[in-house]
C-alpha positions in Angstrom: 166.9 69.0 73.0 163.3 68.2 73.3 162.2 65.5 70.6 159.0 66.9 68.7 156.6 64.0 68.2 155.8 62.8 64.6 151.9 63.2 63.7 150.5 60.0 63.3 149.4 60.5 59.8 152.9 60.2 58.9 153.8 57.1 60.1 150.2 55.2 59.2 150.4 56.9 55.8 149.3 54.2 53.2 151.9 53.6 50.1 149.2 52.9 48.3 148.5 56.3 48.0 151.9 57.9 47.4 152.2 55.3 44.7 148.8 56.2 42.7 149.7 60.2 43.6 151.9 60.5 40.4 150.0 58.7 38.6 146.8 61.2 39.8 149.2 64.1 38.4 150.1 63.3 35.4 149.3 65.9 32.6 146.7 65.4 30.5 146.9 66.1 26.9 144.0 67.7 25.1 143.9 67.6 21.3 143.3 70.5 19.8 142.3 68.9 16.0 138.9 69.3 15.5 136.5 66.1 14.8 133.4 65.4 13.5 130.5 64.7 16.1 129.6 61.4 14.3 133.0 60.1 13.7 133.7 57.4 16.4 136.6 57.9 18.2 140.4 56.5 17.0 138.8 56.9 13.6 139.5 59.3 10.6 137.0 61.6 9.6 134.1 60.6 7.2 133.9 62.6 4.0 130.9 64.8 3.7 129.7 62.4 0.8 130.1 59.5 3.4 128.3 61.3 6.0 125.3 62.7 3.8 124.5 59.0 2.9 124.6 57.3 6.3 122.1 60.2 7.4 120.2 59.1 4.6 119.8 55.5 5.3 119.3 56.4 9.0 116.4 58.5 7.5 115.2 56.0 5.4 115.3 52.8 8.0 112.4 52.0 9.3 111.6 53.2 13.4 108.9 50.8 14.5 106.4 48.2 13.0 104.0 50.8 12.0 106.4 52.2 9.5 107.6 48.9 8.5 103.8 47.6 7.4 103.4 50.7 5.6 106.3 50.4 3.5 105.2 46.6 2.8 101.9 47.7 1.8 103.1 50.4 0.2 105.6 48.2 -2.0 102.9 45.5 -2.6 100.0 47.8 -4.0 103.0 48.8 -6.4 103.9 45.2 -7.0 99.9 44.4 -7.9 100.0 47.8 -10.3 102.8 46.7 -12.4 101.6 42.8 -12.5 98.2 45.0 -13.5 100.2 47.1 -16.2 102.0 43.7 -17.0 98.4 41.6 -18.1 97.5 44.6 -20.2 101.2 44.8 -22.2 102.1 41.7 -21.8 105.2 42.4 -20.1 106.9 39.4 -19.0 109.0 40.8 -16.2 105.8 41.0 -14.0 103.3 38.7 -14.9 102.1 36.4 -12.3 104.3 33.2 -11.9 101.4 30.7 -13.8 101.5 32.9 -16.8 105.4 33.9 -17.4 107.8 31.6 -19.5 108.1 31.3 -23.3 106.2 28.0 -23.1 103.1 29.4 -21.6 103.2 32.8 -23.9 103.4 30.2 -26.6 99.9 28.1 -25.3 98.5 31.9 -25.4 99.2 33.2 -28.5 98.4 29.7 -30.1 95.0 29.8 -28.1 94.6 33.6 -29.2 95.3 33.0 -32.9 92.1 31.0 -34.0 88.7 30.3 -33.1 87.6 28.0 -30.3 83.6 26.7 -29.7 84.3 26.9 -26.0 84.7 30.8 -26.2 81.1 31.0 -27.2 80.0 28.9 -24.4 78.6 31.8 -22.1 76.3 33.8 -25.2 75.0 29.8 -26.1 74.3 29.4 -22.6 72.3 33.0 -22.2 70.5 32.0 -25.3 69.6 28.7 -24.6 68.9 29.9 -20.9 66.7 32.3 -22.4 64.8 29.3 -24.8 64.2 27.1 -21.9 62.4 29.6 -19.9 59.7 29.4 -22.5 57.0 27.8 -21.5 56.7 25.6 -24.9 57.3 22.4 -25.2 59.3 22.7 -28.1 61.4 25.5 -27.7 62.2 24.1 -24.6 63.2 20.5 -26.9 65.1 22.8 -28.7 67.0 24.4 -25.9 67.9 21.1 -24.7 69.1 19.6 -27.8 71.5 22.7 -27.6 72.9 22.3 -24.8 74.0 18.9 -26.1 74.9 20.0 -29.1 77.2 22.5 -27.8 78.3 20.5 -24.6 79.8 17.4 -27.7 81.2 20.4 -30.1 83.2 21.8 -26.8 84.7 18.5 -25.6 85.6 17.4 -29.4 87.6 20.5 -30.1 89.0 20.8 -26.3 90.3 17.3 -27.5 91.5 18.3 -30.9 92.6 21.5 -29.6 95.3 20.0 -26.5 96.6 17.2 -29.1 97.4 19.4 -31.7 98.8 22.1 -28.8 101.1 19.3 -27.3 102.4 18.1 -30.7 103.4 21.7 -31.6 105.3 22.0 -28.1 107.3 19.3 -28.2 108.0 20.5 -32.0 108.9 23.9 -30.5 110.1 23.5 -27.1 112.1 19.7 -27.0 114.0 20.5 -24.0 112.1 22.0 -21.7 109.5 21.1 -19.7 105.7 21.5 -21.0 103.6 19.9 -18.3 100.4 22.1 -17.5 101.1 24.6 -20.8 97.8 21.9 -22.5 95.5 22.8 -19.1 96.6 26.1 -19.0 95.7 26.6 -22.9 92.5 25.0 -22.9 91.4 27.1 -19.9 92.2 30.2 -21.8 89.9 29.1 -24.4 87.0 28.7 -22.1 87.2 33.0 -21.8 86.1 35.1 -24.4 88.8 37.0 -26.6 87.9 40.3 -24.5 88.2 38.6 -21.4 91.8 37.0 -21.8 94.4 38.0 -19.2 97.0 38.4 -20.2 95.2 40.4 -23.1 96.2 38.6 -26.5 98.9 39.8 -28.8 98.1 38.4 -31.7 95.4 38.7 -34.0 92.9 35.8 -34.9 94.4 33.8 -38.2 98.1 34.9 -37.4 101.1 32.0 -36.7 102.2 31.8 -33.4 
């Protein structure tokens, strides 16, 4: 009987093949369980609480620079209003860093609670400004002498004023520490009462 000849394909046929043709034909297996579109995959569905949230702090993150420096300067106009309110109140949650702490709100209300000569510096300087510019010889002695007078009276009660300050804070305040509250006091007085920021709390005669 006449031999029929074998198609070359079938001899040269690579194994490779018949070996990944199973493996090409196995089923696939779709689920049918729905799944959230945000839910990564191989994890459970987020609750809608969950999901509400991360949407809102996606919102809420900021896309590019522009909307980054506008929330700073945003958040630091608000900052400068409350430290603003804060001056006016007295609120010690936003006052600036040189004037917060009991020991400085101490230096203030003593400062604020009796009379100091250098608080009348600036309506003795207008005045005496005001003498000088006369063109007589003794007014202008006059103005002079004042200037003098109220340069000495300024430096003795600075000077009576910041040792009689320190012996009341170390009185008052044994443990902690007091260095600048004396500057920071006499510095105060130099303002007038209106001018005082923080505005004072206390009225003039009143114990601190």
């Amino acid at each position: 009987m006449p031999v029929k000849p074998l198609p070359l394909g079938f001899v040269f046929r690579s194994r490779a093949k018949e070996e990944k043709a199973p493996a090409d034909k196995a089923p696939v297996t779709l689920s049918k369980q729905p799944r959230d579109p945000q839910a990564p995959k191989g994890r459970p569905t987020p609750k809608r609480s969950e999901a509400q949230s991360q949407r809102r702090s996606v919102a809420h993150t900021p896309t590019d620079r522009k909307e980054a420096a506008k929330r700073q300067r945003e958040e630091r106009r608000r900052a400068l209003e409350r430290q603003r309110q804060a001056l006016a109140t007295g609120d010690e949650r936003y006052l600036p860093a040189r004037d917060k702490g009991p020991v400085r709100k101490f230096a203030r209300t003593w400062v604020d609670s009796r009379f100091n000569v250098a608080e009348f510096f600036l309506p003795l300087a207008v005045v005496i400004l005001v003498l000088s510019v006369v063109r007589v010889p003794q007014i202008q002695s006059i103005a002079l002498l004042l200037w003098l007078v109220v340069i000495v009276l300024i430096v003795l009660d600075s000077a009576v004023s910041g040792f009689r300050l320190k012996r009341r804070l170390k009185e008052r305040f044994p443990d902690e520490n007091t260095r600048g509250a004396v500057p920071y006091a006499l510095m105060r007085s130099l303002q007038m009462r209106r001018l005082r920021l923080p505005k004072p709390q206390v009225k003039r005669g009143e114990r601190p």
